[in-house]
PDB file of N, CA, C and O in Angstrom, chain B, residues numbered from 101:
ATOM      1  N   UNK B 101     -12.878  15.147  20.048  1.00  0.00           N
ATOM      2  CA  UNK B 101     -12.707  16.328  19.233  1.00  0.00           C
ATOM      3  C   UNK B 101     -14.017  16.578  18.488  1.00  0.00           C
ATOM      4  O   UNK B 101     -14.631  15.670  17.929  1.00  0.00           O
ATOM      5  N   UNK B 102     -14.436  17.914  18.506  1.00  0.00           N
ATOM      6  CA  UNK B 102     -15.865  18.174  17.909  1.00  0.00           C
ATOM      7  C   UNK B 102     -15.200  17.878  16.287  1.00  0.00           C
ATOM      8  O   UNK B 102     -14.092  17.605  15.823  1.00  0.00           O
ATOM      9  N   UNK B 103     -16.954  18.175  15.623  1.00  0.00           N
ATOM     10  CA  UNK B 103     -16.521  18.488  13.790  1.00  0.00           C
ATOM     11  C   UNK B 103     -15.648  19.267  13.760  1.00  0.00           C
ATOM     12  O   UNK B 103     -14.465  18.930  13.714  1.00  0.00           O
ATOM     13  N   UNK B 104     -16.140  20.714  13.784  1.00  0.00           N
ATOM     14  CA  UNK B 104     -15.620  21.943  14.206  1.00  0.00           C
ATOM     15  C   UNK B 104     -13.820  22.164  14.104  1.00  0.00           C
ATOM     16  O   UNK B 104     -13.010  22.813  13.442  1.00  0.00           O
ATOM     17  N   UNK B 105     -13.840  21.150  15.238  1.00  0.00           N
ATOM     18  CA  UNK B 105     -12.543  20.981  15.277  1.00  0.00           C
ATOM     19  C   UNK B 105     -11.481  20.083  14.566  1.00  0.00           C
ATOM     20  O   UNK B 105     -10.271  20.031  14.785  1.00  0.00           O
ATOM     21  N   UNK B 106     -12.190  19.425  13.710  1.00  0.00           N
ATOM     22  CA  UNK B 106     -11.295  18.178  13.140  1.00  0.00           C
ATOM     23  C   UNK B 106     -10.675  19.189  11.775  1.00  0.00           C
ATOM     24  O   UNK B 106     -11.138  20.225  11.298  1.00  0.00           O
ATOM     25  N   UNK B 107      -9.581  18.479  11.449  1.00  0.00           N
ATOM     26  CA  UNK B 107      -8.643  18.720  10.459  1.00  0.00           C
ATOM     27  C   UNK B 107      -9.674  18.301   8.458  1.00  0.00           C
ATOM     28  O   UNK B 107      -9.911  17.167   8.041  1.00  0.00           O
ATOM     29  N   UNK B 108      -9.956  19.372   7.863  1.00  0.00           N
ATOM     30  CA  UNK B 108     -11.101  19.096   7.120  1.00  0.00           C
ATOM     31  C   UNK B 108      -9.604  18.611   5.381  1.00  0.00           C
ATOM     32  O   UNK B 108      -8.483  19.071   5.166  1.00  0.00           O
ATOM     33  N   UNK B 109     -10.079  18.014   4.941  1.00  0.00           N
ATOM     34  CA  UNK B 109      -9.319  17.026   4.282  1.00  0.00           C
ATOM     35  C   UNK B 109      -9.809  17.042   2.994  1.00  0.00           C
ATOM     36  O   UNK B 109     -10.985  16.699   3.119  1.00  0.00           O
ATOM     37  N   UNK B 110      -9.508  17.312   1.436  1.00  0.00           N
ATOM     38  CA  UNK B 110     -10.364  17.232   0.453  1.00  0.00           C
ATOM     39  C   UNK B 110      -8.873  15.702  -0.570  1.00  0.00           C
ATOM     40  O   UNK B 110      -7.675  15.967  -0.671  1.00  0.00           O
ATOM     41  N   UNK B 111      -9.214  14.972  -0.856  1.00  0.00           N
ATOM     42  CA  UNK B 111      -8.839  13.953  -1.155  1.00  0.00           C
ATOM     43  C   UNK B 111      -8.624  14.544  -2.787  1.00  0.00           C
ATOM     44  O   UNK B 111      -9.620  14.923  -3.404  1.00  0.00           O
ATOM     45  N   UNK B 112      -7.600  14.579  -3.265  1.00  0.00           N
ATOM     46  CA  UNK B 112      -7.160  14.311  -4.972  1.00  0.00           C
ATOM     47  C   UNK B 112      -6.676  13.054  -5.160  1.00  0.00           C
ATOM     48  O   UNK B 112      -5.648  12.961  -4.489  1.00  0.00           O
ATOM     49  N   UNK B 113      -6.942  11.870  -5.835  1.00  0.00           N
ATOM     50  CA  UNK B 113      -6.483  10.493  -6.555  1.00  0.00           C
ATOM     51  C   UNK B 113      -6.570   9.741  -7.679  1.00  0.00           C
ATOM     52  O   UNK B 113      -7.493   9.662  -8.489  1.00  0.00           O
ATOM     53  N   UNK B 114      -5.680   9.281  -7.654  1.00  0.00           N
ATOM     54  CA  UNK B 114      -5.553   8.659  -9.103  1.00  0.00           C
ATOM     55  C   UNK B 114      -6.460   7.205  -8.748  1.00  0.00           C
ATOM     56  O   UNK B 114      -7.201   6.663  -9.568  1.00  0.00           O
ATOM     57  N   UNK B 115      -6.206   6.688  -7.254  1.00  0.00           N
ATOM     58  CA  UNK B 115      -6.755   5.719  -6.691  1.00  0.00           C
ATOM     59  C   UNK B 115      -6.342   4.354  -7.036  1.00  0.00           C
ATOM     60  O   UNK B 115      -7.155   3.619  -7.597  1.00  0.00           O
ATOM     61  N   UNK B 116      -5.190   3.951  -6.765  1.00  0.00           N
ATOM     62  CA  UNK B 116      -4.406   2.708  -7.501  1.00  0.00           C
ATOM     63  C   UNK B 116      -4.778   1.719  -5.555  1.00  0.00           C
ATOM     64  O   UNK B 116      -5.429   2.235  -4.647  1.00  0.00           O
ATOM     65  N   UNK B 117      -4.249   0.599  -5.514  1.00  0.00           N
ATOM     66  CA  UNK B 117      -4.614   0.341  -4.333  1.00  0.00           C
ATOM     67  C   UNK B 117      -3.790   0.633  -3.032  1.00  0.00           C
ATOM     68  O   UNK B 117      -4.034   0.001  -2.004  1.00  0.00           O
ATOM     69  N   UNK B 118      -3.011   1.400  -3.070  1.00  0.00           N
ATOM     70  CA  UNK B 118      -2.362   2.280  -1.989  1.00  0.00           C
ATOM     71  C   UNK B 118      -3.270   2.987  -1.599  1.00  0.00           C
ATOM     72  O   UNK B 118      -3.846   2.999  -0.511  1.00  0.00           O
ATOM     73  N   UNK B 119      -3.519   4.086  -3.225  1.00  0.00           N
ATOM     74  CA  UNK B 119      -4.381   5.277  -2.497  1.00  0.00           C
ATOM     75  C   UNK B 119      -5.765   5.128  -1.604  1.00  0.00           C
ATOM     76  O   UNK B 119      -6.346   5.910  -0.852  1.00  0.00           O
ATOM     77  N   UNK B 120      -6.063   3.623  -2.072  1.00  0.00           N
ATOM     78  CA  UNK B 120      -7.697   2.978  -2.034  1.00  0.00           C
ATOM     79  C   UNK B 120      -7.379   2.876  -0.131  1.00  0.00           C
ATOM     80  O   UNK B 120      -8.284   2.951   0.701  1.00  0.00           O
ATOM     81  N   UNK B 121      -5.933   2.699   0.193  1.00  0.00           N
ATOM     82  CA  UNK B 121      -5.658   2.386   1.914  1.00  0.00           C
ATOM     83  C   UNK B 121      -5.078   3.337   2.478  1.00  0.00           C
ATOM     84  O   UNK B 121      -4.546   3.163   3.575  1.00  0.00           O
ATOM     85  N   UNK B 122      -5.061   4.505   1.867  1.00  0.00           N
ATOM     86  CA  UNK B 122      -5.036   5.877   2.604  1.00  0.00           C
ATOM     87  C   UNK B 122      -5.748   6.656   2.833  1.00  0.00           C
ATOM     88  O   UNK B 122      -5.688   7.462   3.762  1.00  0.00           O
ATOM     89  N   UNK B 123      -7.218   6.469   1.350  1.00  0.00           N
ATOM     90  CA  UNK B 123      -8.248   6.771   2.038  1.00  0.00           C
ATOM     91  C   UNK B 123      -8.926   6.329   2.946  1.00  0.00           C
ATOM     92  O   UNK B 123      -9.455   7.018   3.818  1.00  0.00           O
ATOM     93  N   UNK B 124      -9.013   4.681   2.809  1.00  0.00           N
ATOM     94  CA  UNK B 124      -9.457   4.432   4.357  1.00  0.00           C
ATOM     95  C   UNK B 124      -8.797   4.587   5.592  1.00  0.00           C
ATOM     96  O   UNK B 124      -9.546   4.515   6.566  1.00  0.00           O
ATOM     97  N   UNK B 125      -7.893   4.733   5.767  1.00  0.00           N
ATOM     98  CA  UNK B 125      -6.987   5.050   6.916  1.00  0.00           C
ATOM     99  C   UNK B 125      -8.074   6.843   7.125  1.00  0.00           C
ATOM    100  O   UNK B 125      -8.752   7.093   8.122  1.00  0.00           O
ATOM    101  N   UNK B 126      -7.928   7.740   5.962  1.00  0.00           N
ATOM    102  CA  UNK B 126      -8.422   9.082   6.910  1.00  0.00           C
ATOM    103  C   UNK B 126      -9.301   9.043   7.002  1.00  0.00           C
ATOM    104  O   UNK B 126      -9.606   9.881   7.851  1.00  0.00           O
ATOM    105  N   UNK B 127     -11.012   8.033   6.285  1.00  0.00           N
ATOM    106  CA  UNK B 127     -11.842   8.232   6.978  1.00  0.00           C
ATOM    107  C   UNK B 127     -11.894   7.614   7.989  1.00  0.00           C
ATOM    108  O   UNK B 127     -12.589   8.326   8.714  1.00  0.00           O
ATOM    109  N   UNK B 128     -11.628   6.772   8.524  1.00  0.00           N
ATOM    110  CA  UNK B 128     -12.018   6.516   9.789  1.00  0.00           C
ATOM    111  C   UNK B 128     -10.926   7.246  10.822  1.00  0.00           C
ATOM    112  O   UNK B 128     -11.190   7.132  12.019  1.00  0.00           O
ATOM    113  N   UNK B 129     -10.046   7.787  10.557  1.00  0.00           N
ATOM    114  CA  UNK B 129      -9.468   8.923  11.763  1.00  0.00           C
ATOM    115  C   UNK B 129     -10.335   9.856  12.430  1.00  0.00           C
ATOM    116  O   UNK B 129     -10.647  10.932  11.919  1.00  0.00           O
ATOM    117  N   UNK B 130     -10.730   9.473  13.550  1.00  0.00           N
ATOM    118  CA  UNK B 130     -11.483  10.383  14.392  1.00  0.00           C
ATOM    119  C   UNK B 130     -10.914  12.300  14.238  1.00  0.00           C
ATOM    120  O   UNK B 130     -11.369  13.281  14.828  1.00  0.00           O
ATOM    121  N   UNK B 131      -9.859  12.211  13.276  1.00  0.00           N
ATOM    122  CA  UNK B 131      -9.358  14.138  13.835  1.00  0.00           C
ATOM    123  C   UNK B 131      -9.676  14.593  12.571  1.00  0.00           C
ATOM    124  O   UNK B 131      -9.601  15.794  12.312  1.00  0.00           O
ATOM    125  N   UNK B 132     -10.151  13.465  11.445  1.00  0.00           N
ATOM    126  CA  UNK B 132      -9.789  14.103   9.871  1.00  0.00           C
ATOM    127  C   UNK B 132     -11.233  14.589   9.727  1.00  0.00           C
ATOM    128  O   UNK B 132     -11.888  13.935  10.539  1.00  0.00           O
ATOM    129  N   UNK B 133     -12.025  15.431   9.072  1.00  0.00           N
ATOM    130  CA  UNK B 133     -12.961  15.409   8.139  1.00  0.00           C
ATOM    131  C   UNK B 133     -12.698  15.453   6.767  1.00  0.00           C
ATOM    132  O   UNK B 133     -12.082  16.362   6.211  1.00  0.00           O
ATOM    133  N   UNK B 134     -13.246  14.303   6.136  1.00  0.00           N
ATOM    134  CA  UNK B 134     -12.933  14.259   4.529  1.00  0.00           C
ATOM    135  C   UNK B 134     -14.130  14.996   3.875  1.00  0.00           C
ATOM    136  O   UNK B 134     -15.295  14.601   3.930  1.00  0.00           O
ATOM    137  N   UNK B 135     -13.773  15.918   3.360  1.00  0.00           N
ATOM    138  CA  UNK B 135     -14.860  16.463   2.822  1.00  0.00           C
ATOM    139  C   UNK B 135     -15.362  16.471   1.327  1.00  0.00           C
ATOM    140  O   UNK B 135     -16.338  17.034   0.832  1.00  0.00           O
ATOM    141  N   UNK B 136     -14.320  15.614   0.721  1.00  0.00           N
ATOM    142  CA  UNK B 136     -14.557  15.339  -0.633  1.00  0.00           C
ATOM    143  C   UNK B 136     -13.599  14.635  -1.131  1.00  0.00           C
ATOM    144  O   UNK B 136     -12.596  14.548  -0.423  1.00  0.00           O
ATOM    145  N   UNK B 137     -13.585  13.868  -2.571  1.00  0.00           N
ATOM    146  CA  UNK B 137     -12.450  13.451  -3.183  1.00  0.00           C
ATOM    147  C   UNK B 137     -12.964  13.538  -4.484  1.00  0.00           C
ATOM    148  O   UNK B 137     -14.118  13.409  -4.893  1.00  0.00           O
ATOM    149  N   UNK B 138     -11.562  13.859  -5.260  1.00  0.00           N
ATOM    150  CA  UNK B 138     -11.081  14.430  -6.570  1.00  0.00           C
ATOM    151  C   UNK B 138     -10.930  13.005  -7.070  1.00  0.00           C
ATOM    152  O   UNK B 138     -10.572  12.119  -6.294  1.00  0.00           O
ATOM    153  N   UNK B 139     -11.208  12.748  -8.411  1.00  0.00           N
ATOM    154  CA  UNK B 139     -10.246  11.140  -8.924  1.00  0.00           C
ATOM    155  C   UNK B 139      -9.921  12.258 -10.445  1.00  0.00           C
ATOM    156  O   UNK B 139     -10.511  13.169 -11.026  1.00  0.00           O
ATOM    157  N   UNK B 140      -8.376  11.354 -10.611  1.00  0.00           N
ATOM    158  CA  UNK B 140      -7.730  11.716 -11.404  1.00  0.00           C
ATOM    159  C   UNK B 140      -7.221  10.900 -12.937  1.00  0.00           C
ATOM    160  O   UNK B 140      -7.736   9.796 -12.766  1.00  0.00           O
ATOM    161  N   UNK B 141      -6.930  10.873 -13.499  1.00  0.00           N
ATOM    162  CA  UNK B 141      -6.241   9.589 -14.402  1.00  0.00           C
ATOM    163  C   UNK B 141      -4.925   9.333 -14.112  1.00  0.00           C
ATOM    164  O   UNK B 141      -4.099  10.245 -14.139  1.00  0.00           O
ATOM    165  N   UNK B 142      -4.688   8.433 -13.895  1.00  0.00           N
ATOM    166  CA  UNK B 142      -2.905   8.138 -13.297  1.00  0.00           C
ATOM    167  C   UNK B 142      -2.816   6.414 -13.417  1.00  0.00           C
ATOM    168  O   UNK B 142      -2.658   5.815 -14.481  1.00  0.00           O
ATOM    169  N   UNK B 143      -2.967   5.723 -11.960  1.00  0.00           N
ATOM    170  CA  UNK B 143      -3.021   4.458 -12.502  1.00  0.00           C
ATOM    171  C   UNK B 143      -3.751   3.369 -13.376  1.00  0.00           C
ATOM    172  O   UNK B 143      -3.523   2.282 -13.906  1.00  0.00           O
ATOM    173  N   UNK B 144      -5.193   4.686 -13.151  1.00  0.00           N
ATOM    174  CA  UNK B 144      -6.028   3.932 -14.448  1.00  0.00           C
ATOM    175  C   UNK B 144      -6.890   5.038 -14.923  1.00  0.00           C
ATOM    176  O   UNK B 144      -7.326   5.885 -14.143  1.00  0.00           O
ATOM    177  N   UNK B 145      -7.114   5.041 -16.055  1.00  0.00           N
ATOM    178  CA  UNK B 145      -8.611   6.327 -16.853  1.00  0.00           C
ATOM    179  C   UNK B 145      -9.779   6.988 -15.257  1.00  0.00           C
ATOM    180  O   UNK B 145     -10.213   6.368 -14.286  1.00  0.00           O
ATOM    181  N   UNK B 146      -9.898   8.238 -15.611  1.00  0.00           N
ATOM    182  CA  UNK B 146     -10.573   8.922 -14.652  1.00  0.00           C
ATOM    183  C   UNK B 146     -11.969   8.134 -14.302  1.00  0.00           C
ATOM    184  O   UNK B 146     -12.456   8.087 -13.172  1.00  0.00           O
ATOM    185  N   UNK B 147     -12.573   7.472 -15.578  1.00  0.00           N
ATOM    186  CA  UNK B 147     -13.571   6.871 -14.940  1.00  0.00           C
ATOM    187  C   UNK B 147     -13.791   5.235 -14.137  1.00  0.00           C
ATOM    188  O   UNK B 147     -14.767   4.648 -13.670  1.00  0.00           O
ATOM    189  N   UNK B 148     -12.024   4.849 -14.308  1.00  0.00           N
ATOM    190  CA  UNK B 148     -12.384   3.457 -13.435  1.00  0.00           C
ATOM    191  C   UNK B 148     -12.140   4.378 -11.894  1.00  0.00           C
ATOM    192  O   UNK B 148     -12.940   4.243 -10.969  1.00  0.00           O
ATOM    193  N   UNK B 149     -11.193   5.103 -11.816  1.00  0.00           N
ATOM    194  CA  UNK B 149     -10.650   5.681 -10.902  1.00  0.00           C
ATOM    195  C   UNK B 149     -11.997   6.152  -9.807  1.00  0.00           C
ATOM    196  O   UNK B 149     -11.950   5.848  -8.615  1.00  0.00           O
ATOM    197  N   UNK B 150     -13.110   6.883 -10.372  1.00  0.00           N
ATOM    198  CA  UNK B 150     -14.206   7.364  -9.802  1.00  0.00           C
ATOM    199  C   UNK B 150     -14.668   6.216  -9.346  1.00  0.00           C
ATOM    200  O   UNK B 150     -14.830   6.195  -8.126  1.00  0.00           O
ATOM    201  N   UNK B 151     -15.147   4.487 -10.386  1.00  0.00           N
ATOM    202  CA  UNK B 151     -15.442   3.517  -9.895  1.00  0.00           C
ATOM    203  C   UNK B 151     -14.978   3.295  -8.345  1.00  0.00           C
ATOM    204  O   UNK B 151     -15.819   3.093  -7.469  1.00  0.00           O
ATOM    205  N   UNK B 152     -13.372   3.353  -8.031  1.00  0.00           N
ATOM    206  CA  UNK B 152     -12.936   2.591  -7.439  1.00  0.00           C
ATOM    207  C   UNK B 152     -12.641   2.968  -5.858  1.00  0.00           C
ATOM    208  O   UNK B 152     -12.238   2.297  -4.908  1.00  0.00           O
ATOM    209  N   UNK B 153     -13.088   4.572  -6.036  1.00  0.00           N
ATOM    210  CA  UNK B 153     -13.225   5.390  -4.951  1.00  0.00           C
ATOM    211  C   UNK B 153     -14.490   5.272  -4.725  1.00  0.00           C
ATOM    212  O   UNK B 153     -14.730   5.063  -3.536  1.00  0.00           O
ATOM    213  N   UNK B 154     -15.550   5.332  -5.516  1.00  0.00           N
ATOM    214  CA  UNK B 154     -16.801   4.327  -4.941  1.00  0.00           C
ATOM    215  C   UNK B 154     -17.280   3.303  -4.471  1.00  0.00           C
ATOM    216  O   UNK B 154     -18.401   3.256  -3.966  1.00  0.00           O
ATOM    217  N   UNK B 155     -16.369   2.183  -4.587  1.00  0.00           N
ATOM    218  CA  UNK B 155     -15.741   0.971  -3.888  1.00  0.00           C
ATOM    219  C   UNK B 155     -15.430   1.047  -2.803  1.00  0.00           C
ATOM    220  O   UNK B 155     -15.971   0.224  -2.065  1.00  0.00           O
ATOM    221  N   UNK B 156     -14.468   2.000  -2.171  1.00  0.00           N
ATOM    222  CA  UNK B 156     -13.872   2.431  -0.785  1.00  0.00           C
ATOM    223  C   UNK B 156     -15.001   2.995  -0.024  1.00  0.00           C
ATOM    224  O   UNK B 156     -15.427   2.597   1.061  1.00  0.00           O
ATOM    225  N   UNK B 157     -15.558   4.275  -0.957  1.00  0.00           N
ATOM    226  CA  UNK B 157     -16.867   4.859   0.045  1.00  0.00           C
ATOM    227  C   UNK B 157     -17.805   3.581   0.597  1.00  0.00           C
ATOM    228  O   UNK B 157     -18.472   3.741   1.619  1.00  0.00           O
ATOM    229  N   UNK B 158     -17.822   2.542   0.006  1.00  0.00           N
ATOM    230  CA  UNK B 158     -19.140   2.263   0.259  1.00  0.00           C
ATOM    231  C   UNK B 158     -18.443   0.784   1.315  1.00  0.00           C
ATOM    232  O   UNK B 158     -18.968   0.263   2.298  1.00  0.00           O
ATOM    233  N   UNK B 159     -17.620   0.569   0.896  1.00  0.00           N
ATOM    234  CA  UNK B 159     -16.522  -0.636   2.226  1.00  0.00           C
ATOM    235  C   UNK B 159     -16.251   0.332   3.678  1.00  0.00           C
ATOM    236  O   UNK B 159     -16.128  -0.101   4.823  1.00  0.00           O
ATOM    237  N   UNK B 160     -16.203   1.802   3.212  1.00  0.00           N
ATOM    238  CA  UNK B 160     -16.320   1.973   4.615  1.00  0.00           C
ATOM    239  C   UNK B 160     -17.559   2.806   5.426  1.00  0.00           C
ATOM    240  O   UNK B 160     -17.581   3.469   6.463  1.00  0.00           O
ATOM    241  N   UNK B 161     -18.540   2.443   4.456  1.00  0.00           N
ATOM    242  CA  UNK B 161     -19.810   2.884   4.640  1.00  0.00           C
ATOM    243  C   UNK B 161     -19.872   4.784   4.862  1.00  0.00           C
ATOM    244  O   UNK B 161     -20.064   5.279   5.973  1.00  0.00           O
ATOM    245  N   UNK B 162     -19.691   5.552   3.714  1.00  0.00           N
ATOM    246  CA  UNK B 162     -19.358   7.119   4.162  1.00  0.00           C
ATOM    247  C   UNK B 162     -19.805   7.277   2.243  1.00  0.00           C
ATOM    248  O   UNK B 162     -19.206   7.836   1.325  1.00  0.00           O
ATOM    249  N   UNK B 163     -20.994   6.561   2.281  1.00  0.00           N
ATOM    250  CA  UNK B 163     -21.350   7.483   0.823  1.00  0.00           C
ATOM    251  C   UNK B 163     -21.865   8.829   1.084  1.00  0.00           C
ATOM    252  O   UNK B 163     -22.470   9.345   0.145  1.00  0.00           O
ATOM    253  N   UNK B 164     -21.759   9.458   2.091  1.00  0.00           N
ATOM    254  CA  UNK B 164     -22.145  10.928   2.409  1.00  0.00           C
ATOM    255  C   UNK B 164     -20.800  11.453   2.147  1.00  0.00           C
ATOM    256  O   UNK B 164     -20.915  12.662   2.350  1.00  0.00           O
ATOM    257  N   UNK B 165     -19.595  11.208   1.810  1.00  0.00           N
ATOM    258  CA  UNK B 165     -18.428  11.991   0.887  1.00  0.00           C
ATOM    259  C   UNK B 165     -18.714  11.971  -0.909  1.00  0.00           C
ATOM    260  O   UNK B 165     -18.862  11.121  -1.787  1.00  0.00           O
ATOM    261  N   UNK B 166     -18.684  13.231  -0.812  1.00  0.00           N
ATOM    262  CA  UNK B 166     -19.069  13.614  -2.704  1.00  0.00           C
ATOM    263  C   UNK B 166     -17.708  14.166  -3.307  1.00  0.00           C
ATOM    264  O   UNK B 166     -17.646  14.494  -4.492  1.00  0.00           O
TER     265      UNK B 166
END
């Protein structure tokens, strides 16, 4: 499936460790493009939350998602 064609995906999370394995589940789906993610305050303050989605970007090597 081209870019073009993939399903384009913008991520909102609070990022508790579920969410931390659903984002990795869609980036590496060959059909998804993630084209961004939102962090929210929910399971923890907005700024561990940003931490922890920076954690994921970088375990699945895709710090080119902003």
């Amino acid at each position: 499936m081209s870019l073009s064609q993939r399903k384009k995906l913008l991520i909102d999370t609070d990022a508790g460790c579920d969410d931390a394995q659903a984002i990795l589940m869609a980036l590496k789906n060959p059909d998804v493009d993630v084209i961004g993610i939102t962090c929210v305050a929910g399971n923890a303050d907005a700024d561990q939350v940003g931490r922890n989605v920076l954690r994921v970007l970088q375990v699945a090597d895709r710090l080119d998602v902003r």
